[in-house]
C-alpha positions in Angstrom: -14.1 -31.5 -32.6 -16.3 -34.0 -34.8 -16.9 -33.7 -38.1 -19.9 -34.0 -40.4 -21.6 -37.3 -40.5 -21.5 -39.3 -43.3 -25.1 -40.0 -42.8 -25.8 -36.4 -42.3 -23.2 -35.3 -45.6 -25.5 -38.0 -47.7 -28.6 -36.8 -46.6 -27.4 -32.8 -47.5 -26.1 -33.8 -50.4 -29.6 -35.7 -52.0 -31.5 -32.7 -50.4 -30.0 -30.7 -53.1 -31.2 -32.7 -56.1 -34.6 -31.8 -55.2 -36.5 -28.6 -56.1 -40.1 -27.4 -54.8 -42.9 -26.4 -57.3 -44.1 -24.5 -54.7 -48.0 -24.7 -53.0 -46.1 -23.3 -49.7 -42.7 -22.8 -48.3 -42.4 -26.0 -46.8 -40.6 -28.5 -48.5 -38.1 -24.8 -48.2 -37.6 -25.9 -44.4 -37.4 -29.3 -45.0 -33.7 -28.5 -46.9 -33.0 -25.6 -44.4 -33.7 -28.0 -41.4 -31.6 -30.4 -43.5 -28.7 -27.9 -43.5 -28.6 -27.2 -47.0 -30.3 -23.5 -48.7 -30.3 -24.5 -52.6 -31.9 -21.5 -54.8 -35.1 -21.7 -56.5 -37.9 -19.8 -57.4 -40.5 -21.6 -56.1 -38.4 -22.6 -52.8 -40.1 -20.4 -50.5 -43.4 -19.5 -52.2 -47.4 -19.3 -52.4 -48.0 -21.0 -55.2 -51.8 -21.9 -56.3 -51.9 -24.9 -58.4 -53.9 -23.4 -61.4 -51.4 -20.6 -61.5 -48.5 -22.7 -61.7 -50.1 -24.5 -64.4 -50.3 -21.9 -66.4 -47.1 -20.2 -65.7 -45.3 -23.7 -66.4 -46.9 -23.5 -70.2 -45.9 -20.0 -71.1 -42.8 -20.4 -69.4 -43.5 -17.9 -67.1 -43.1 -15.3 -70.2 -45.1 -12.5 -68.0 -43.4 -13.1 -64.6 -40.9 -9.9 -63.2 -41.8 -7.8 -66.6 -42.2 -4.4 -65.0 -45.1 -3.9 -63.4 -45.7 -7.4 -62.4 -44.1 -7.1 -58.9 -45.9 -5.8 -55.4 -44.5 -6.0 -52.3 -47.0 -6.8 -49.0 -46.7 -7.5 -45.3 -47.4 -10.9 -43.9 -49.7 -11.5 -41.0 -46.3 -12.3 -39.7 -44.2 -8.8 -40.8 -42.7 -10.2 -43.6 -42.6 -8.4 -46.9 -43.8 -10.6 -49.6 -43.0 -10.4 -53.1 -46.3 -10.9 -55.4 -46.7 -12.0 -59.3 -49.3 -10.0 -60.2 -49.3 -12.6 -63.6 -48.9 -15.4 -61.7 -50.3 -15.3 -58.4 -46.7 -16.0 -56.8 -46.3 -14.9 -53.1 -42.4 -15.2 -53.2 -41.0 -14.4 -49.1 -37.9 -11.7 -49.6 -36.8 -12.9 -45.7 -37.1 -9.4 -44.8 -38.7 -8.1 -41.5 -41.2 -4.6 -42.4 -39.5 -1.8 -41.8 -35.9 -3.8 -42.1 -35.0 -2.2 -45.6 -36.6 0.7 -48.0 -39.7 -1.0 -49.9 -38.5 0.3 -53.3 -34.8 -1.0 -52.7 -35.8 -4.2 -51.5 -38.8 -4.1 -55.0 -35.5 -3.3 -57.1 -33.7 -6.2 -55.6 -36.1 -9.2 -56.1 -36.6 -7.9 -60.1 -33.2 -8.7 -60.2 -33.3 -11.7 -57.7 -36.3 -13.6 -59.3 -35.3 -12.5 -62.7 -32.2 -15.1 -61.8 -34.1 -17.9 -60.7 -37.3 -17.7 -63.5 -33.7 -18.5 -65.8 -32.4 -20.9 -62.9 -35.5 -22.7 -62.9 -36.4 -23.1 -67.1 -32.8 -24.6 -67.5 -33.5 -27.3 -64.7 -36.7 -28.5 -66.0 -35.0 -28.3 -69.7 -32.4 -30.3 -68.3 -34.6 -32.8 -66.1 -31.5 -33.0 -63.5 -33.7 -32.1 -60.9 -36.3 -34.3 -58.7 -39.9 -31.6 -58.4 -41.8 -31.7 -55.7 -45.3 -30.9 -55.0 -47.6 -31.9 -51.9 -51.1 -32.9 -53.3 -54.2 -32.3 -50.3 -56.7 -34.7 -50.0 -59.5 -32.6 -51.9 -56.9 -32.2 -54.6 -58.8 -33.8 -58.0 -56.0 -36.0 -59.1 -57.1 -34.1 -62.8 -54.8 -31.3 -61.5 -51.8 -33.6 -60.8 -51.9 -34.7 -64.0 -52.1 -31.7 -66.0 -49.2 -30.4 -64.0 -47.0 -33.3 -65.1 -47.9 -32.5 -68.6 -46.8 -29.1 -68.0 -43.3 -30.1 -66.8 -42.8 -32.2 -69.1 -43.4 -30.0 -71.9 -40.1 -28.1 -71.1 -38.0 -31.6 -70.4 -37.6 -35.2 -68.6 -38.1 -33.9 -65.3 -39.0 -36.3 -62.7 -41.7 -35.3 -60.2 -41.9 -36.4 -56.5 -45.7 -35.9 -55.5 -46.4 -35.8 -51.7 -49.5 -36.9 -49.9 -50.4 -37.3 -46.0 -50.5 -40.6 -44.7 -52.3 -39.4 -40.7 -50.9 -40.2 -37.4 -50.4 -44.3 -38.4 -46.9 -42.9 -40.7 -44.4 -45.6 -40.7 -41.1 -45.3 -42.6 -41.9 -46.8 -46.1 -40.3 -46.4 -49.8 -41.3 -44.0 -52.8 -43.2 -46.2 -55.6 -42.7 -45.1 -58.8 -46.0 -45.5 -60.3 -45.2 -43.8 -63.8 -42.6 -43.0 -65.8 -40.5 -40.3 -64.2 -43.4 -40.1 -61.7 -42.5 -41.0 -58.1 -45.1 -41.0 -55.2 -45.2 -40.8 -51.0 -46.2 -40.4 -48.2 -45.5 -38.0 -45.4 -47.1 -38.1 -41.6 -48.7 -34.3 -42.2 -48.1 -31.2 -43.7 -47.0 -28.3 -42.0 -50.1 -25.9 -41.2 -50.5 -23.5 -44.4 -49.8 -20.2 -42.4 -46.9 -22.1 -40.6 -44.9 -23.7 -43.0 -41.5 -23.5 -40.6 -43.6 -26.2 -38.6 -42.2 -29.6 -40.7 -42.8 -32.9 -39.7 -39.1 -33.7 -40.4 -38.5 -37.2 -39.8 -41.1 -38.2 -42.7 -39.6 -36.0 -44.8 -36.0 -37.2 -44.8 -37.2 -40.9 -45.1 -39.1 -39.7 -48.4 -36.2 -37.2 -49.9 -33.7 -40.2 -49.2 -35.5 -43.0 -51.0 -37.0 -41.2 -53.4 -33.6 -40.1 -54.3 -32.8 -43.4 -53.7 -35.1 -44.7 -56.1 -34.3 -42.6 -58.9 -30.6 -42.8 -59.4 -30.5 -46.8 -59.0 -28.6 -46.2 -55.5 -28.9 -47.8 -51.7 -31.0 -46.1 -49.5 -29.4 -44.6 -46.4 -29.6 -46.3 -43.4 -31.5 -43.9 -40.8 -31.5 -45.6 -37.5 -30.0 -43.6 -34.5 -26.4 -45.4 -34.8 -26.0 -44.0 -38.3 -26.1 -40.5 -36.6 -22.7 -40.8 -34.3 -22.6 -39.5 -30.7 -21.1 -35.6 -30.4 -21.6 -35.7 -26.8 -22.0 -38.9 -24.5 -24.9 -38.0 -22.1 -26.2 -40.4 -19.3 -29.0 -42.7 -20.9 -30.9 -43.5 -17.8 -34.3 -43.2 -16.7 -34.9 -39.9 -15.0 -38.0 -37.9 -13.4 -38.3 -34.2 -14.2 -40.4 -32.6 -11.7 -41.6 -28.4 -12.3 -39.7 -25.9 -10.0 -42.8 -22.8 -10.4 -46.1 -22.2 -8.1 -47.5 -20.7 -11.6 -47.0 -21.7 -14.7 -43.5 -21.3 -16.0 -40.3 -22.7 -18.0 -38.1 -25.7 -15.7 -35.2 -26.5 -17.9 -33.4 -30.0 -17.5 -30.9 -29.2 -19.5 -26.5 -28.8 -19.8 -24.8 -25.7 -21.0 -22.2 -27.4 -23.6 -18.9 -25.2 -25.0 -20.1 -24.7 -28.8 -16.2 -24.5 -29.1 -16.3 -28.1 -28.8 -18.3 -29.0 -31.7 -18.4 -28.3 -35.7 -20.3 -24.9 -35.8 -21.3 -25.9 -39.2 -22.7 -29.2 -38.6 -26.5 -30.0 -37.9 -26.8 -31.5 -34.4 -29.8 -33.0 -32.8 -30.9 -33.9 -29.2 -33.7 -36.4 -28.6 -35.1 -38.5 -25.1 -37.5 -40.8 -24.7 -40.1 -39.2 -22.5 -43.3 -40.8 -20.2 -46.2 -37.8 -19.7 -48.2 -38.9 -17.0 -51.9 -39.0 -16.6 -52.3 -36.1 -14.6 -49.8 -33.9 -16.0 -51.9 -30.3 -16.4 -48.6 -28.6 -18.2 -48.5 -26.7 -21.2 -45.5 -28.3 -23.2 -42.8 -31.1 -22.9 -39.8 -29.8 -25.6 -35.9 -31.2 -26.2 -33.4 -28.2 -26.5 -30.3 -28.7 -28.9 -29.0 -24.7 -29.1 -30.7 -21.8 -29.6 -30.6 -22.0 -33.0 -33.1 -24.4 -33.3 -34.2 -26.3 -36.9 -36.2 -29.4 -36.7 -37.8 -30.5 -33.7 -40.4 -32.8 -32.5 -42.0 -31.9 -29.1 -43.8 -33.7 -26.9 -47.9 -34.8 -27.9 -49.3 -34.5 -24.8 -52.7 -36.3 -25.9 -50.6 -39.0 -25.1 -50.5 -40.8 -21.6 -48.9 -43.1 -20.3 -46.3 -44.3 -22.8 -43.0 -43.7 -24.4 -42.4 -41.0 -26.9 -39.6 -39.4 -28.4 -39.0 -35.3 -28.5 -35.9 -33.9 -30.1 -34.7 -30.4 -31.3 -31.9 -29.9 -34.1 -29.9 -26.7 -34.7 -26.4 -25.4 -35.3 -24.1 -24.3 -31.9 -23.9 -20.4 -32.6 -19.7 -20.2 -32.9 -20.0 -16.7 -30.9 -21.7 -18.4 -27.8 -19.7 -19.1 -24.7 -22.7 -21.8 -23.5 -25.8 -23.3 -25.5 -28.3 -25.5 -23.9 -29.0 -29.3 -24.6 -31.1 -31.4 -22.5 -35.5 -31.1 -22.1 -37.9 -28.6 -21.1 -41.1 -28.4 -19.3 -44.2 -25.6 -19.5 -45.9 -26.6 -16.4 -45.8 -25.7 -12.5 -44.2 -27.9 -9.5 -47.2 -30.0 -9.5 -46.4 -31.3 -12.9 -43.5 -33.7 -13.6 -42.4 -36.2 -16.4 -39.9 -39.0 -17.2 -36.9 -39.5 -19.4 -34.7 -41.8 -20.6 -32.6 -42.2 -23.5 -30.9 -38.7 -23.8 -28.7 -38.7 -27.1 -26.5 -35.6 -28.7 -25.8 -36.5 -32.1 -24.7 -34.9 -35.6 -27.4 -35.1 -37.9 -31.0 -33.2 -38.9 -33.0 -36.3 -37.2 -32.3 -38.3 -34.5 -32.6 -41.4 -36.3 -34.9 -44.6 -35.6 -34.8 -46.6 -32.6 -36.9 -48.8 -30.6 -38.9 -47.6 -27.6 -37.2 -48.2 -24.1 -37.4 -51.8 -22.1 -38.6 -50.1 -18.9 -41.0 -51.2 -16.9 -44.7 -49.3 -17.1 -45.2 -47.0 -15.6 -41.7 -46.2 -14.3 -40.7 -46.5 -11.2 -41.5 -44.0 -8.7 -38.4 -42.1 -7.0 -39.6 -41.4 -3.1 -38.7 -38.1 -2.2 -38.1 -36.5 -5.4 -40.3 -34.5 -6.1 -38.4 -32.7 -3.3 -35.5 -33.1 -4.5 -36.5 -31.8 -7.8 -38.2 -28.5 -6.7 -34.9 -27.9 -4.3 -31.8 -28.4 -7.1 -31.1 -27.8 -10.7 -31.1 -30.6 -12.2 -29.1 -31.5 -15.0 -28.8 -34.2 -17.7 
């Protein structure tokens, strides 16, 4: 059994000096898919711009005074907790029809009550590093009256997120103002799906952001800062569907969970080759049911190497959970992999492409072979 990373321990630990001022809920699954749940009150809310603005000035005086709470359903089934005051859509985590609505309305008075106080003591203290993802139509006006906000109540430093498009590299926060920081992610997660982070850019921000305000070393993220859990064969492989129609093929390996830290974030990634004519749906990496982070598969892209990789945590009352790739597609469809890694860590880490030749080599009689056995990494 392996324990935590150090990497991995780093990363969780800067994750926690970081609170969201809200817009959605998804700098909330960046820390979950980090493995750290820190409280706030803004963690996993709606929260408009001009309303936080506002609240920020009053201090929130009006927020959770009776009356001010309703409770709706999501598009998704969720019961949502709403500031009338405020315009706050605070997520409970609770299903419709999971709990009575006024129990669940008496709970988050209490609940928020907590983390209105929770949140006015960390910006009077300015212990914490505030995010907030700015949109490209965003007038920059807005930023800067929310810094003047913040500020009012203490020496908070503020972290403020753009998009930098498909061409993200990793590169470091700029301070460009006192206690102002500034980067860039990849993308943001959709608005209506905010569990669907683009995590690597994320973790490169949150570390050298943190980095860069407490006068520390950034963490090193390449792949061999994330140690091995599991040593899987790295070499090139072709996946070929097993369905007439289309259906699931899984290439993966049912690992014990009882072998591994239950506790610990681990992550499976391969380097994968889509060729032209593939017609499937979906190329995925499997690390557990449980899944957090993931990256799959952008099939708009032919004829090259890309990495997919799922993180979760092994469920410690499973007797098997799956590791390895999967495929959306029929038996006319088929793919190539190399690389395979099981590591402990949120993110696979950075690594170079492989040296193989292009496109790979063909395997006669495989497709055969492939339809005929279960393959396995």
């Amino acid at each position: 059994m392996t324990g935590i990373s150090t990497t991995a321990a780093r990363l969780a630990e800067r994750l926690h000096a970081f609170r969201s001022l809200g817009d959605n809920c998804e700098f909330g699954f960046v820390q979950r898919y980090g493995g750290v749940e820190p409280s706030g009150l803004l963690r996993f809310s709606y929260t408009p711009m001009a309303d936080l603005i506002r609240g920020l000035r009053c201090g929130f005086a009006d927020f959770g005074v009776p009356g001010d709470l309703r409770l709706s359903v999501s598009a998704g089934g969720t019961y949502y907790c709403h500031s009338v005051a405020y315009n706050i859509w605070a997520n409970t985590g609770h299903p419709a029809g999971s709990i009575e609505p006024a129990v669940l309305l008496e709970r988050e008075y209490g609940r928020l009550a907590h983390l209105k106080r929770k949140l006015l003591d960390d910006l009077a203290d300015g212990s914490k590093i505030l995010v907030r993802k700015v949109g490209r139509d965003e007038p920059e006006a807005d930023f800067a009256r929310l810094t003047e906000a913040v500020w009012a109540h203490g020496p908070s430093t503020l972290l403020r997120v753009t998009e930098a498009g498909p061409d993200w590299i990793p590169e470091p926060a700029r301070r460009v103002a006192d206690r102002l920081i500034a980067g860039r992610v990849r993308r943001f997660a959709p608005a209506e799906q905010a569990w669907e982070v683009d995590l690597e850019p994320w973790m490169h921000l949150v570390d050298s952001a943190y980095a860069l305000e407490r006068g520390v070393a950034p963490t090193p993220l390449d792949a061999a800062a994330f140690p091995e859990a599991l040593t899987l064969p790295g070499r090139l492989r072709r996946h070929v569907g097993r369905h007439r129609a289309m259906a699931l093929s899984a290439y993966t390996r049912a690992v014990d969970p009882a072998g591994f830290r239950t506790d610990a974030v681990h992550v499976f990634s391969s380097w994968v080759w889509i060729p032209e004519d593939f017609a499937g749906d979906r190329v995925f990496a499997a690390a557990g049911y449980a899944r957090l982070g993931w990256r799959d598969a952008d099939l708009s892209r032919r004829r090259c190497w890309q990495r997919v990789w799922a993180a979760g945590r092994l469920r410690p009352d499973a007797t098997r959970e799956p590791v390895g790739l999967g495929m959306i597609g029929t038996r006319r469809d088929r793919f190539w992999s190399a690389g395979a890694r099981f590591a402990e860590g949120p993110i696979p880490g950075d690594e170079p492409a492989p040296d193989l030749p292009m496109p790979p080599f063909r395997f006669p009689g495989r497709d055969l072979l492939g339809r005929l056995l279960p393959r396995v990494l």
